[in-house]
DRENDO-1510 file (C-alpha; in Angstrom, 1 decimal, always signed):
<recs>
REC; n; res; u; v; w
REC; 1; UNK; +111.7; +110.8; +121.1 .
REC; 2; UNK; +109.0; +111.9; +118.5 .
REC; 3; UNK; +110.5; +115.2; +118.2 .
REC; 4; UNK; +113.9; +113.7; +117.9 .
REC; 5; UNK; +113.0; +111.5; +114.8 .
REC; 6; UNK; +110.9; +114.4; +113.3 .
REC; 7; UNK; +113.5; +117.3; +113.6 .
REC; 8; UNK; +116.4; +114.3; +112.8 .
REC; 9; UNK; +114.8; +113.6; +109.5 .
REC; 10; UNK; +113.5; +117.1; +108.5 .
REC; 11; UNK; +116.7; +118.2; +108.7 .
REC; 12; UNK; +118.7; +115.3; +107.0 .
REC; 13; UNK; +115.8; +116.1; +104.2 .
REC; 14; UNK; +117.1; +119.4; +103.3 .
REC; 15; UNK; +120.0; +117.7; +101.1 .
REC; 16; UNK; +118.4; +114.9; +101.2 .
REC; 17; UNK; +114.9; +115.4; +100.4 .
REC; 18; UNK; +113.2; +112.0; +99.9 .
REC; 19; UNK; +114.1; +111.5; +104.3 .
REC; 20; UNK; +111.4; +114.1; +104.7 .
REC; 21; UNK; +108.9; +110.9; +103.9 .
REC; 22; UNK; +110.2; +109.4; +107.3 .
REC; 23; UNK; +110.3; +112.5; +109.3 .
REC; 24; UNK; +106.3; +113.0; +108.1 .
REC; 25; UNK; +105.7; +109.2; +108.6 .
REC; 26; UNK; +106.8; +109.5; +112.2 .
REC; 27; UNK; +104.7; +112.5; +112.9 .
REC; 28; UNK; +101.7; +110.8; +111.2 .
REC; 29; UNK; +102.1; +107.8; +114.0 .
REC; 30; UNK; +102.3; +110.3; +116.7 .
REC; 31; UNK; +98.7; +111.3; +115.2 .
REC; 32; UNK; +97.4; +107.8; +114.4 .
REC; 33; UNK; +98.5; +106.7; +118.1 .
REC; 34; UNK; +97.9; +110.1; +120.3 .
REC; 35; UNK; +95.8; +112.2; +118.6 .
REC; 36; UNK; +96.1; +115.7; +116.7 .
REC; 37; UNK; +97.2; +117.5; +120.4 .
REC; 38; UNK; +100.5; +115.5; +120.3 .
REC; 39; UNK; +101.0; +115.7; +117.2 .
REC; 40; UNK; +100.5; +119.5; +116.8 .
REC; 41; UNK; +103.1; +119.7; +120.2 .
REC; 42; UNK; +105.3; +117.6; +118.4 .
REC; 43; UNK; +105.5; +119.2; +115.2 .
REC; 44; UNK; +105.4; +122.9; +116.6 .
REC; 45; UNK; +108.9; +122.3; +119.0 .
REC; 46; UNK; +110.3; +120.4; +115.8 .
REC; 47; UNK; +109.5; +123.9; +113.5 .
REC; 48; UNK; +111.2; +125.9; +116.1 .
REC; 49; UNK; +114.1; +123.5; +115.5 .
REC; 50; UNK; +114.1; +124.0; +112.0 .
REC; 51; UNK; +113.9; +127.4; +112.0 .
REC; 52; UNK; +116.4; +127.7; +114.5 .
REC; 53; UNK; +119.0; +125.3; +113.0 .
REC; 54; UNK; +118.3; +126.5; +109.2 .
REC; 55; UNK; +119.0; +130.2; +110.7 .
REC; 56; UNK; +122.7; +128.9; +112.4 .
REC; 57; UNK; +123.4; +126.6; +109.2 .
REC; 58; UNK; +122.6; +128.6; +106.0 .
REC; 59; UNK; +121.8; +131.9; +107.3 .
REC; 60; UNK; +118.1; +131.7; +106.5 .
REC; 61; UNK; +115.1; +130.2; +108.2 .
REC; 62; UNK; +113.3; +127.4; +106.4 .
REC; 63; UNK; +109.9; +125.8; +107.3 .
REC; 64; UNK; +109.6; +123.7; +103.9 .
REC; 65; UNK; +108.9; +120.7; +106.3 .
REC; 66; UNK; +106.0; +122.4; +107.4 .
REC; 67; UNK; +104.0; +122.0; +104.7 .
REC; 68; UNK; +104.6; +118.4; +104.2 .
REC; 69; UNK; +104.0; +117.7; +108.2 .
REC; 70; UNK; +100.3; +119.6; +107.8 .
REC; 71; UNK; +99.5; +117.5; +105.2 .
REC; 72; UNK; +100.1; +114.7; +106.7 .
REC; 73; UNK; +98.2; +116.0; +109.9 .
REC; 74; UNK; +95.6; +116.4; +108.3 .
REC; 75; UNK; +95.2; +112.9; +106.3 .
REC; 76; UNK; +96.4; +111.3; +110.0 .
REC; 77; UNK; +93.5; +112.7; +111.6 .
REC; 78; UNK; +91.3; +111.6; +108.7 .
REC; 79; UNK; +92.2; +108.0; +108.8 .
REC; 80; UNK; +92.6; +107.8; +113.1 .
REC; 81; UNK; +89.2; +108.7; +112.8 .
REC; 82; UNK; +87.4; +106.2; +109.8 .
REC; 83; UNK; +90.1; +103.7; +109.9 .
REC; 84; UNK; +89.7; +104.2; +106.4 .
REC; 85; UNK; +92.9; +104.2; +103.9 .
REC; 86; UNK; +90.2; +104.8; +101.0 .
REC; 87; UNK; +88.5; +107.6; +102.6 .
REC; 88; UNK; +91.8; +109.0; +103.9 .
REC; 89; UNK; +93.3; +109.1; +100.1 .
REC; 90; UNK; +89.8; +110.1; +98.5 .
REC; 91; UNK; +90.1; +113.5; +101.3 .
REC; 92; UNK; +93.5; +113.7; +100.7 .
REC; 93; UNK; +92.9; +113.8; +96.6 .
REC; 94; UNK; +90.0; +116.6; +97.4 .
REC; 95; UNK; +92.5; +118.8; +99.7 .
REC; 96; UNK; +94.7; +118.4; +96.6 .
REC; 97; UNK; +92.2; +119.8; +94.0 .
REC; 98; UNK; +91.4; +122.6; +96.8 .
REC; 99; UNK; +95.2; +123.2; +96.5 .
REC; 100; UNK; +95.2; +123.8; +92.5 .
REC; 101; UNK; +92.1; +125.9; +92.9 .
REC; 102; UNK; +93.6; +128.0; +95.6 .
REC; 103; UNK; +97.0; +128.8; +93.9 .
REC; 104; UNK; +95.2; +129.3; +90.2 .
REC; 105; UNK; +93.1; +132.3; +92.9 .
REC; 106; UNK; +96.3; +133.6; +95.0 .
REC; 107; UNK; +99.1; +133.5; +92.0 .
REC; 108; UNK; +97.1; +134.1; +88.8 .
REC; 109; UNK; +100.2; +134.4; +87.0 .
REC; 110; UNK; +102.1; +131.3; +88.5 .
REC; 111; UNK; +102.1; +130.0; +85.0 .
REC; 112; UNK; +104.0; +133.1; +83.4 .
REC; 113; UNK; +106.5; +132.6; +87.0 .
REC; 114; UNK; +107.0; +128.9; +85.9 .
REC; 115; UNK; +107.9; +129.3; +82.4 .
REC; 116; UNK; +110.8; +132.4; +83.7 .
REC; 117; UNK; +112.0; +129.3; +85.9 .
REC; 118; UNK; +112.4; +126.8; +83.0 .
REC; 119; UNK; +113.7; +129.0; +80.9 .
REC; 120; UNK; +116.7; +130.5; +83.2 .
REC; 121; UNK; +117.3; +126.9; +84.4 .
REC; 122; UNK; +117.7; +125.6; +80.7 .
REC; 123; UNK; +119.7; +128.7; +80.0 .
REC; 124; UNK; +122.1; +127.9; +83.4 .
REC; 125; UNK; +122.2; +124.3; +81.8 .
REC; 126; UNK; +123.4; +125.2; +78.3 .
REC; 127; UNK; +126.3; +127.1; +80.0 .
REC; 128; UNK; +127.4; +123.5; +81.4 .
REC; 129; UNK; +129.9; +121.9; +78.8 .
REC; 130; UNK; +129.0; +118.0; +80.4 .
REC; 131; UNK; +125.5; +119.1; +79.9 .
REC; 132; UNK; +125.9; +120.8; +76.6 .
REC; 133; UNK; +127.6; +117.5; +75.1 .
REC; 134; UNK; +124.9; +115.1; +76.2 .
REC; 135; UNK; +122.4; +117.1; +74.0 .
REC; 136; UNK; +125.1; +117.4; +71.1 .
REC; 137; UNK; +125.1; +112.9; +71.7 .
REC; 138; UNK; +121.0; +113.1; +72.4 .
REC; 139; UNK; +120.6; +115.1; +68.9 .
REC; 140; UNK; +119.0; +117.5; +71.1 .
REC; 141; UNK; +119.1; +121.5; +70.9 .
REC; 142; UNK; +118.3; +124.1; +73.9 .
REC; 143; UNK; +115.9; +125.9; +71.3 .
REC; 144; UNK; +113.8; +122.5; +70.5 .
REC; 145; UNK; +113.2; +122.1; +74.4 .
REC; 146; UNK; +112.4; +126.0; +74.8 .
REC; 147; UNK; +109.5; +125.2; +72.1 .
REC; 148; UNK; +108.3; +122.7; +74.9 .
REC; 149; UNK; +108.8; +124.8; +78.2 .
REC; 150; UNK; +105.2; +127.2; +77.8 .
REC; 151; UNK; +103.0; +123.5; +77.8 .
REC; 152; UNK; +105.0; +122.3; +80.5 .
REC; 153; UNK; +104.9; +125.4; +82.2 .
REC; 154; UNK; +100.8; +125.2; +81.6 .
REC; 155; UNK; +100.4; +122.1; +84.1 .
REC; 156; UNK; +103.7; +122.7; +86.3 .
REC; 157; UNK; +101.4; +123.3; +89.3 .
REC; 158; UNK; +99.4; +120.2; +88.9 .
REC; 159; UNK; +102.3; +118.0; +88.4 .
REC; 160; UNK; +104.0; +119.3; +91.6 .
REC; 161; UNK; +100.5; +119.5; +93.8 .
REC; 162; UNK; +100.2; +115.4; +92.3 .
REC; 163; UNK; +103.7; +114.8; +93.5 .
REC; 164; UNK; +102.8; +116.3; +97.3 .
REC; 165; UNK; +100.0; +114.3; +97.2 .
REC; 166; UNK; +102.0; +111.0; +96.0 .
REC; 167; UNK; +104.5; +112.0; +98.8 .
REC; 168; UNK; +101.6; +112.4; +101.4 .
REC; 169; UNK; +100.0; +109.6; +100.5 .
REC; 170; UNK; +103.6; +107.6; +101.0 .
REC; 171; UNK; +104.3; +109.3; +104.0 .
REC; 172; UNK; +100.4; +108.3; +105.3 .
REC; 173; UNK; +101.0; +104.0; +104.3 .
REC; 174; UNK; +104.6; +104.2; +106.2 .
REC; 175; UNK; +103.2; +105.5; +109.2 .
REC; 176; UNK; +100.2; +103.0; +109.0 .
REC; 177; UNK; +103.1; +99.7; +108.7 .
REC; 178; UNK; +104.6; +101.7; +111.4 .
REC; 179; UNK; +101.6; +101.5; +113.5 .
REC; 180; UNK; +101.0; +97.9; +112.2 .
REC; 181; UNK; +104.3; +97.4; +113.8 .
REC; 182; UNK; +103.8; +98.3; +117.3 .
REC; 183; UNK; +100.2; +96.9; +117.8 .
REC; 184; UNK; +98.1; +93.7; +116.9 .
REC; 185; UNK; +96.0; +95.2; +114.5 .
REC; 186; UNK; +95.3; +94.2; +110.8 .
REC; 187; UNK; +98.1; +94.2; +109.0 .
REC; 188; UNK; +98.8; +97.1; +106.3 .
REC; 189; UNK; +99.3; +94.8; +103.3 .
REC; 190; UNK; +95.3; +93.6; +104.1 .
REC; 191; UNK; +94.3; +97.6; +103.7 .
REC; 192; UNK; +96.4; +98.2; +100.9 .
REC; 193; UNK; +95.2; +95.5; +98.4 .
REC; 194; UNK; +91.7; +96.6; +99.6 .
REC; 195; UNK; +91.8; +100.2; +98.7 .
REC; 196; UNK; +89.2; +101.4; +96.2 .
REC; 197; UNK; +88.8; +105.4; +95.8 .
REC; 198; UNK; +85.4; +104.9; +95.0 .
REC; 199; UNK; +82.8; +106.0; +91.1 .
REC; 200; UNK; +82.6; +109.3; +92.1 .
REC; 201; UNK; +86.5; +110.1; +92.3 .
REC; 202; UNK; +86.8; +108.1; +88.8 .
REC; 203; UNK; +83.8; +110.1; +87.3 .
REC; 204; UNK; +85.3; +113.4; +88.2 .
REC; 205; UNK; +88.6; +112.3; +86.9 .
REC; 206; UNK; +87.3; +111.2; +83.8 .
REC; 207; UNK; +85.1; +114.4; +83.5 .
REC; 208; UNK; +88.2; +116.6; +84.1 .
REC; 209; UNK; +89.9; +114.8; +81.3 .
REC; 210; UNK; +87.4; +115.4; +78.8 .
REC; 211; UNK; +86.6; +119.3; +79.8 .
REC; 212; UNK; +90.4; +119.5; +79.4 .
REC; 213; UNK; +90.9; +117.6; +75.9 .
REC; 214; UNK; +88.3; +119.7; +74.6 .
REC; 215; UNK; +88.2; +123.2; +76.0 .
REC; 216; UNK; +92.1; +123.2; +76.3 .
REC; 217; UNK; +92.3; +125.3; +80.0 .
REC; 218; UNK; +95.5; +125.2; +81.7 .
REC; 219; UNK; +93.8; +124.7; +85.0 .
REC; 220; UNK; +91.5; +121.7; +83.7 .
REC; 221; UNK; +94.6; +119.8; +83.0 .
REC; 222; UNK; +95.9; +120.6; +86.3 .
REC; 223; UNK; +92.5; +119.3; +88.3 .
REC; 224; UNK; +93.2; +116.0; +85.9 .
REC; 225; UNK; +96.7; +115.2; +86.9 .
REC; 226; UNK; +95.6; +115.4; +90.4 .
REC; 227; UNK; +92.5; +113.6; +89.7 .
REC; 228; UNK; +94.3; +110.9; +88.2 .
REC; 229; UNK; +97.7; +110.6; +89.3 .
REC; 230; UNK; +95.9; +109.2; +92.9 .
REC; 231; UNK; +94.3; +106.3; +90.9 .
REC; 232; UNK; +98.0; +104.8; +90.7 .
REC; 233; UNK; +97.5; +103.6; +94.1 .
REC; 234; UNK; +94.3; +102.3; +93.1 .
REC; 235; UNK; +96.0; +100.3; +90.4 .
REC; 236; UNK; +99.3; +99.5; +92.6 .
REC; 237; UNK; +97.0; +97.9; +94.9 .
REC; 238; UNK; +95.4; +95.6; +92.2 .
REC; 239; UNK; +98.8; +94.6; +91.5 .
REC; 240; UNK; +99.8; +93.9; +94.9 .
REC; 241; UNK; +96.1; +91.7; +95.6 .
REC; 242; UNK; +97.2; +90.2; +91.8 .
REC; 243; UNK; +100.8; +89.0; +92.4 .
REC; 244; UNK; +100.5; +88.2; +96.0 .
REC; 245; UNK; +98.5; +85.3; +95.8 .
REC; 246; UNK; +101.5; +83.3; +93.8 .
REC; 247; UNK; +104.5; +81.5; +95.6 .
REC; 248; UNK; +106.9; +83.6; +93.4 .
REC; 249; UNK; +105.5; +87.0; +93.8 .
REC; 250; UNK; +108.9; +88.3; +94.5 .
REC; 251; UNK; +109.8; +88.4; +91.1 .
REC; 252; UNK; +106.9; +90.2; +90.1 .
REC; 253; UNK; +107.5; +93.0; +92.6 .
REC; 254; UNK; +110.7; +93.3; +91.6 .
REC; 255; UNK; +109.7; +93.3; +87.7 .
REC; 256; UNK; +106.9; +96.3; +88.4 .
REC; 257; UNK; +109.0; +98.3; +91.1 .
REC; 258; UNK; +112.3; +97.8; +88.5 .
REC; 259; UNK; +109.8; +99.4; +85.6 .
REC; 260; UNK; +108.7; +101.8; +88.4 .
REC; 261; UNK; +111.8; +103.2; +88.8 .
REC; 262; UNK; +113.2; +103.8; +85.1 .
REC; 263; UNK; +110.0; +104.4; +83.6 .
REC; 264; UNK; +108.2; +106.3; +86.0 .
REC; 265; UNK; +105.6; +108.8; +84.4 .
REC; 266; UNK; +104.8; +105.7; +81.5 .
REC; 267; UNK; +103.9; +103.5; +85.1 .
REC; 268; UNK; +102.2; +106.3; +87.0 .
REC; 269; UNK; +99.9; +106.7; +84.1 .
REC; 270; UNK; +99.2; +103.2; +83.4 .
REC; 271; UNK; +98.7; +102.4; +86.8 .
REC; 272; UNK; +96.3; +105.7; +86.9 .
REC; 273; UNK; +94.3; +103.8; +83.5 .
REC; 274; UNK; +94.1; +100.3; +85.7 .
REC; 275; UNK; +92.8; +102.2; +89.0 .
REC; 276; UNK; +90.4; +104.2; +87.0 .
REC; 277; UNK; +89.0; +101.3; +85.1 .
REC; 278; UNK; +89.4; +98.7; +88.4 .
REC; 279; UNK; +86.5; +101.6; +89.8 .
REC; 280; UNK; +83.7; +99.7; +87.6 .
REC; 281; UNK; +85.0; +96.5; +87.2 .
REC; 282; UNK; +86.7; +95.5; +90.2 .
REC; 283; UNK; +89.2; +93.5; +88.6 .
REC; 284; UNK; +90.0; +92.1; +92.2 .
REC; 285; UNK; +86.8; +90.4; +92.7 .
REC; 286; UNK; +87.2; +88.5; +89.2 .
REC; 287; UNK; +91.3; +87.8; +89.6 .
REC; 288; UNK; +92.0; +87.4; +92.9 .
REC; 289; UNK; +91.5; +84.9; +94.7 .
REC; 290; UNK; +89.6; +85.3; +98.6 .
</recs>
């Protein structure tokens, strides 16, 4: 059954990718359940699968998943083991600057290899007419954005190792409400609110910030979007433990997950400031009620 809902999903994720958060989520309850055996079993037969079904479909093997389903292993085996969501996140966060550090070593010119990506996607863009005449309406021209692509190009590896660890992260609290589901344990909403990533995440952060706003290294700003980008949770939480405690919270989870969703990066980095800042004055001690 495990197998079937983590080769289901995998596969329904390759047009589809936001599924691959179930197909993860299931293999992470496999882990949280039955241990890293199982879940190794399960995720090995479901990377045959892959590989085999990718091969027949498309012509090409595949093992994308694979990444995402170590991950989660890995964070799975973390949290079976401290019961932790804090300590599970704050390893998690460290495997993700390990990540950076790793690709800056193995691909020293991934940053030259993201900007030739940008650039012949804009260019494949600015052949589209549809495309062409919502910059013409936007007042905005292929060359002004080309002016923008080396910067972007600069911290493309830390926004996409912060996104994996986002996803992870995701993948990690489904299969804990999952888990909630199935046994009489504490509920997840009581670990969620609770979650602090501790001074020493928020001080390294913080540090990696300043080392990047003054010595101007690619890969500092890359170890900072990491850094940061896992305080959201931090500050999600706060929000949950804040607007919970009314009668009416549903309208207030509807008002931050509406501004979630069409203002993402402005809330992902306000919600980073709140987490950050929650670290030394644990807001949730002052506002919240017991």
């Amino acid at each position: 059954q495990a197998v079937a809902v983590v080769f289901g999903f995998a596969v329904l994720s390759l047009p589809f990718p936001f599924l691959i958060i179930f197909s993860g989520a299931a293999l992470g309850l496999v882990t949280m359940q039955l241990g890293i055996l199982q879940s190794v079993k399960v995720m090995l037969v479901s990377t045959a699968l892959i590989l085999v079904s990718t091969y027949f479909l498309s012509g090409s093997i595949s093992i994308g998943p694979l990444y995402a389903w170590l991950s989660v292993i890995v964070v799975a085996v973390l949290y079976r083991n401290t019961q932790s969501l804090s300590l599970s996140l704050q390893s998690l966060t460290v495997l993700g600057l390990f990540w950076v550090l790793l690709l800056a070593v193995i691909f020293p010119d991934l940053q030259s290899q993201w900007q030739s990506f940008m650039q012949s996607a804009l260019k494949a863009v600015e052949e589209d007419p549809a495309v062409k005449g919502m910059w013409e309406s936007a007042k905005v021209s292929p060359e002004r954005l080309e002016k923008y692509v080396p910067i972007i190009a600069s911290v493309m590896t830390g926004m996409f190792v912060s996104l994996l660890v986002l996803i992870t992260a995701m993948t990690i609290f489904l299969a804990r409400q999952w888990q909630g589901f199935q046994e009489n344990i504490r509920s997840f909403r009581e670990e969620f609110i609770t979650i602090r990533l501790g001074k020493v995440l928020a001080i390294l952060a913080v540090t990696f910030l300043i080392a990047a706003l003054m010595l101007k290294y690619a890969i500092l700003w890359q170890l900072t979007l990491v850094s940061l980008s896992i305080f959201s949770i931090q500050g999600m939480a706060i929000v949950h433990a804040f607007i919970g405690q009314f009668a009416n919270s549903i309208i207030g989870f509807v008002v931050v997950y509406g501004l979630l969703l069409i203002a993402t990066p402005q809330m992902i980095v306000a919600l980073s400031a709140l987490g950050v800042i929650d670290t030394f004055f644990n807001f949730r001690k002052r506002f919240v009620k017991s």
